[in-house]
C-alpha atoms as one frame of an Amber mdcrd trajectory, in Angstrom:
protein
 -18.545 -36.251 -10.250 -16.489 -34.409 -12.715 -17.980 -30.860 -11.212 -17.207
 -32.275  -7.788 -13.471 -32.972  -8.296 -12.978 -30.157  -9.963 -14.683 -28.264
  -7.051 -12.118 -30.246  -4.987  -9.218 -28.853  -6.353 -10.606 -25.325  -6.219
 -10.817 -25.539  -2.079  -7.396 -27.832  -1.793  -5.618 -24.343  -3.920  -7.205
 -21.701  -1.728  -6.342 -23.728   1.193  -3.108 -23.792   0.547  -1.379 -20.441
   2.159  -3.383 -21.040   5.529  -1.943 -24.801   5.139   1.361 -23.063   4.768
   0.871 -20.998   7.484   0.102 -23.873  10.104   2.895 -25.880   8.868   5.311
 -22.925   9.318   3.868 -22.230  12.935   4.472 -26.113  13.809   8.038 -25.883
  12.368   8.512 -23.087  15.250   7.010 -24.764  17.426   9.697 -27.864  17.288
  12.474 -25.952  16.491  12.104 -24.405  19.833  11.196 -27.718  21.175  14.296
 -28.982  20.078  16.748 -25.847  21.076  15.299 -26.551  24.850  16.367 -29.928
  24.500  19.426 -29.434  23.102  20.604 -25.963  22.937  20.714 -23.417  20.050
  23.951 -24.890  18.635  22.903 -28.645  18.284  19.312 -27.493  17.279  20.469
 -25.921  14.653  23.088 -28.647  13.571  20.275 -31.382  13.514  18.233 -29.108
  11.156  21.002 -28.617   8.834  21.589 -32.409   8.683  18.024 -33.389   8.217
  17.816 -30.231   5.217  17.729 -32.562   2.344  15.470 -34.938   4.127  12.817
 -32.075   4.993  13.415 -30.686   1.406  11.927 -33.833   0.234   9.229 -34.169
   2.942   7.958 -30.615   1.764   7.980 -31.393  -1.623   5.593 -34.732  -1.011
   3.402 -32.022   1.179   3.206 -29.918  -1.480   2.650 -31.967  -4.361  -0.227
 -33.996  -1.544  -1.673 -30.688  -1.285  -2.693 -30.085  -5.112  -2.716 -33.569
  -6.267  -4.164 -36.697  -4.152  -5.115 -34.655  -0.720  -8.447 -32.983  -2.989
  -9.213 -36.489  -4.643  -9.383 -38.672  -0.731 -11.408 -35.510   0.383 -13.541
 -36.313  -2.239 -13.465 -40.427  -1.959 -14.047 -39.830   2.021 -17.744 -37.310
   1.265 -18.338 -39.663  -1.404 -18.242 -42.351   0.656 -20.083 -40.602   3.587
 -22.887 -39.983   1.358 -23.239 -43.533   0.193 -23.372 -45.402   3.827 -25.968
 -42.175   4.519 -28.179 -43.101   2.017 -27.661 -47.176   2.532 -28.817 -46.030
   6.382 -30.756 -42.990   6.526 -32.456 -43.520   9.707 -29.640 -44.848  11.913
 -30.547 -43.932  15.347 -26.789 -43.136  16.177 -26.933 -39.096  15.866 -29.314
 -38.793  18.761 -27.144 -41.526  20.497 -24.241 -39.001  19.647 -26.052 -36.132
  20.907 -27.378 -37.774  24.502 -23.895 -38.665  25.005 -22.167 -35.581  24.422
 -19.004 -33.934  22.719 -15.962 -34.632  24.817 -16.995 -38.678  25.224 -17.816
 -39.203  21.737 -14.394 -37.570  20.472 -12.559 -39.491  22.706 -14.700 -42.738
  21.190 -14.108 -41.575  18.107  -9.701 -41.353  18.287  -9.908 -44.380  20.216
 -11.941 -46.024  17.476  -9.963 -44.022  14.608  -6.684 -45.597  15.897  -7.693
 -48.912  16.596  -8.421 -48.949  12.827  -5.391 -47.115  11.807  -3.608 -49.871
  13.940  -4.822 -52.705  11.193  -4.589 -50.679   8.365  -0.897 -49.764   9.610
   0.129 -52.992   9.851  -1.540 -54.381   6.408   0.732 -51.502   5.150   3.984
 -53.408   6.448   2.690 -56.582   3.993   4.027 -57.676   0.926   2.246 -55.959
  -1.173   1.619 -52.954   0.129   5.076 -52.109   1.598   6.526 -50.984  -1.714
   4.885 -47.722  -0.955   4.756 -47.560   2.547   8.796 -47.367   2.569   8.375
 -44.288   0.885   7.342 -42.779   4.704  10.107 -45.043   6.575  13.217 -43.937
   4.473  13.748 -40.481   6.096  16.903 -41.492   7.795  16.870 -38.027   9.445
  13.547 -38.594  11.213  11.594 -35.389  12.605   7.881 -34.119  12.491   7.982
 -33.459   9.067   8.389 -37.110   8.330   5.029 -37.398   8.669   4.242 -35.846
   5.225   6.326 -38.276   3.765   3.696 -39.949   2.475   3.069 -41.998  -1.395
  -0.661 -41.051  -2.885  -1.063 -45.133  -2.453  -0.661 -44.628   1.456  -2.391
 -41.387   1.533  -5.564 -43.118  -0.102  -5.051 -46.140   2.093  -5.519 -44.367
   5.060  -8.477 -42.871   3.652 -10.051 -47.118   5.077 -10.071 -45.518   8.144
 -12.193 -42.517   7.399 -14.770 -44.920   6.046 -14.176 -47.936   8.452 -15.229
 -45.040  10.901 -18.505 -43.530   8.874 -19.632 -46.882   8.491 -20.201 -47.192
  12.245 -21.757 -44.605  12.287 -19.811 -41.462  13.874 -20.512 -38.159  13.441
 -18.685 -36.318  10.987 -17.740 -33.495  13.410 -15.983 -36.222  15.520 -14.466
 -37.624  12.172 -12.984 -34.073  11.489 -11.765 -33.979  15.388 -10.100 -37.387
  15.213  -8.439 -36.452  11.895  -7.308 -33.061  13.467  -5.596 -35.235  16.969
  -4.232 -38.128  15.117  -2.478 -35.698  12.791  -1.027 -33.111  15.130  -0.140
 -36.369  17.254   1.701 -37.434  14.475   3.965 -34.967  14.564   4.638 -35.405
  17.951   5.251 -38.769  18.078   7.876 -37.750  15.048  10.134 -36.041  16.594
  13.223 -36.566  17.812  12.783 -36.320  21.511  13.818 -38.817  24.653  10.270
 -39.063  25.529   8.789 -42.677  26.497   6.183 -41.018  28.572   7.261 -42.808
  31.780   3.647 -44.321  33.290   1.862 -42.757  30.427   3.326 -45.095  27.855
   0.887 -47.918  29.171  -1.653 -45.660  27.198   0.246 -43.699  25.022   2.437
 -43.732  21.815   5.822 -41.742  22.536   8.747 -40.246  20.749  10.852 -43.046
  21.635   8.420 -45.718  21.000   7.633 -44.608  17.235  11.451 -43.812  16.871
  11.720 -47.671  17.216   9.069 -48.236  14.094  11.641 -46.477  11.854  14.636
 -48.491  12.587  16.824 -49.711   9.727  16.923 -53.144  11.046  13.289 -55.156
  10.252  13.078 -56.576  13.430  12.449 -52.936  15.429  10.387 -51.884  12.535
   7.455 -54.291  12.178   6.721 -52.975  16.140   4.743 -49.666  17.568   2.035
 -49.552  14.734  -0.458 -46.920  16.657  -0.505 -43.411  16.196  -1.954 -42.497
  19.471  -2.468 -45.656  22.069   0.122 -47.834  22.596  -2.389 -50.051  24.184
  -3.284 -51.795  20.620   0.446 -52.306  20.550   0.819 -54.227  23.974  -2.509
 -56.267  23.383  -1.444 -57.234  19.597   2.166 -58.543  21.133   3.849 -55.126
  18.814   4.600 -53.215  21.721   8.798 -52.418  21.615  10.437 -49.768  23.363
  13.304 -50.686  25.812  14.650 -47.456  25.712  16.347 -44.645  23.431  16.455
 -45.322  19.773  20.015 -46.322  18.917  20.256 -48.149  15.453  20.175 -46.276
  11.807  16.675 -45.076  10.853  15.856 -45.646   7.000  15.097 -48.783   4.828
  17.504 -51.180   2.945  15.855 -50.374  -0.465  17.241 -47.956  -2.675  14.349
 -45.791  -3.084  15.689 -44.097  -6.106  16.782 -40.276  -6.071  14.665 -37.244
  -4.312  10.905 -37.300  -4.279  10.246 -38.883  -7.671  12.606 -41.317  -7.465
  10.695 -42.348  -4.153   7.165 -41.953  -6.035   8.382 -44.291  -8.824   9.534
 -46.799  -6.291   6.479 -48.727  -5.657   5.690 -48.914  -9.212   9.012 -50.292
  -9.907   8.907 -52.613  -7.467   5.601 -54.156  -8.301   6.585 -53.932 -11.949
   9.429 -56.191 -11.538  11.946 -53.437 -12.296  13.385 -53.645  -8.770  14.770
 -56.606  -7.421  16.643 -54.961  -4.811  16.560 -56.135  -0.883  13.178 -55.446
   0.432  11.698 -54.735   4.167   8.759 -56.086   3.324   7.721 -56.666   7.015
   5.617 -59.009   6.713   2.918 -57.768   9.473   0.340 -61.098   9.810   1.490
 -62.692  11.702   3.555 -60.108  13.412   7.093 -59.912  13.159   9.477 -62.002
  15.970   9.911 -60.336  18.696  13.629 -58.553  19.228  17.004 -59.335  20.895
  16.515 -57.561  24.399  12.750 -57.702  24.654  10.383 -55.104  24.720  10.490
 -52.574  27.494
């Protein structure tokens, strides 16, 4: 195991410059995303407001990228291996393989985010909130915000991964549904005045995710899916009556800059912190809104 992590950490460093790359070409990407929203001069007005906010964002990246992101690659093949050899002769790959590429990626995102759903929404519980604030309290919301992530909540999500190679997928689906729910993820992130129109009977929007990171409780124990907001409506989480217009954030004070934020959790379930929590509180689901959902 030792040989393996170590091997781990080897491929997570020479990863790292094309990782860079990618993350520079999707900060392009929205930037000019947001200048033909907005125009040049608010564009670049929004980024300067959100520049401590991103600052921290690419510091969790970075520290994700060298630290826990080589230790859940390793958790997820471990894993892998261990349902393969508790079932080595499921008939599923030749299921997988009669079916075909296309349907069984789709299967496999709409699987991946029906899990990510229950797993979101465990993370808005007591007990595991602590450390899933860390990813609501960018109050200047935008793609990055996804990398805002604690190594608690990065290894959480790695349930999914598993939930998902217990049931047998194949792993090149696995690696496609990890690829759509991220890049998805930064859509959904951003601070557009997208709900989608028709779509949104389907599919997560701008807007609707907007409305998870609200300040206020109430507006943020809604929207838990990444990609369909069809969990949402069945689950009775669905909220999005329009444009976001309360404070994003948290009412914790999540201590100062990235390691103040990575010490929060620990604090918190230390005792040390006996500051207002947002614990949402996610089963049963929170009460529904002044104004109704949209």
């Amino acid at each position: 195991m030792g040989s393996q992590l170590a091997q781990a950490y080897r491929d997570a460093f020479a990863q790292i410059p094309g990782q860079a790359v990618l993350l520079v070409l999707c900060a392009g990407v929205f930037l000019a995303l947001s200048i033909w929203l907005r125009g040049l001069g608010v564009a670049l007005k929004n980024a300067r407001a959100a520049g401590e906010q991103s600052r921290i964002n690419l510091t969790f990246w970075a520290l994700d990228m060298v630290t826990v992101g080589p230790l859940v690659t390793l958790m997820a093949a471990s894993g892998g291996l261990m349902l393969h050899r508790l079932w080595p002769h499921s008939p599923l790959p030749a299921f997988w393989l009669w079916l075909g590429p296309v349907p069984t990626v789709l299967i496999t995102v709409f699987a991946g985010d029906f899990a990510a759903y229950w797993r979101h929404r465990a993370q808005h519980s007591r007990w595991l909130w602590p450390a899933h604030a860390i990813h609501h309290s960018d109050t200047q919301m935008t793609w990055l915000t996804l990398e805002r992530m604690h190594p608690v909540d990065r290894i959480g999500s790695n349930v999914d991964f598993l939930v998902l190679t217990a049931l047998g997928f194949p792993i090149w689906a696995l690696a496609a549904n990890v690829m759509v729910r991220h890049y998805y993820g930064y859509l959904i992130h951003v601070d557009a005045p997208w709900t989608l129109g028709r779509l949104s009977l389907v599919f997560n929007s701008p807007v609707m995710h907007r409305w998870h990171h609200a300040k206020p409780i109430e507006f943020s124990g809604k929207n838990f899916a990444t990609v369909f907001s069809v969990f949402d409506r069945a689950f009775g989480t669905f909220y999005q009556p329009g444009p976001c217009t309360v404070p994003l954030g948290v009412p914790e004070d999540m201590g100062r800059g990235a390691l103040g934020q990575y010490l929060h959790p620990l604090k918190v379930w230390l005792g040390l912190n006996r500051g207002p929590s947002a614990a949402a509180q996610a089963f049963p689901p929170a009460a529904e809104p002044a104004g109704g959902a949209g």
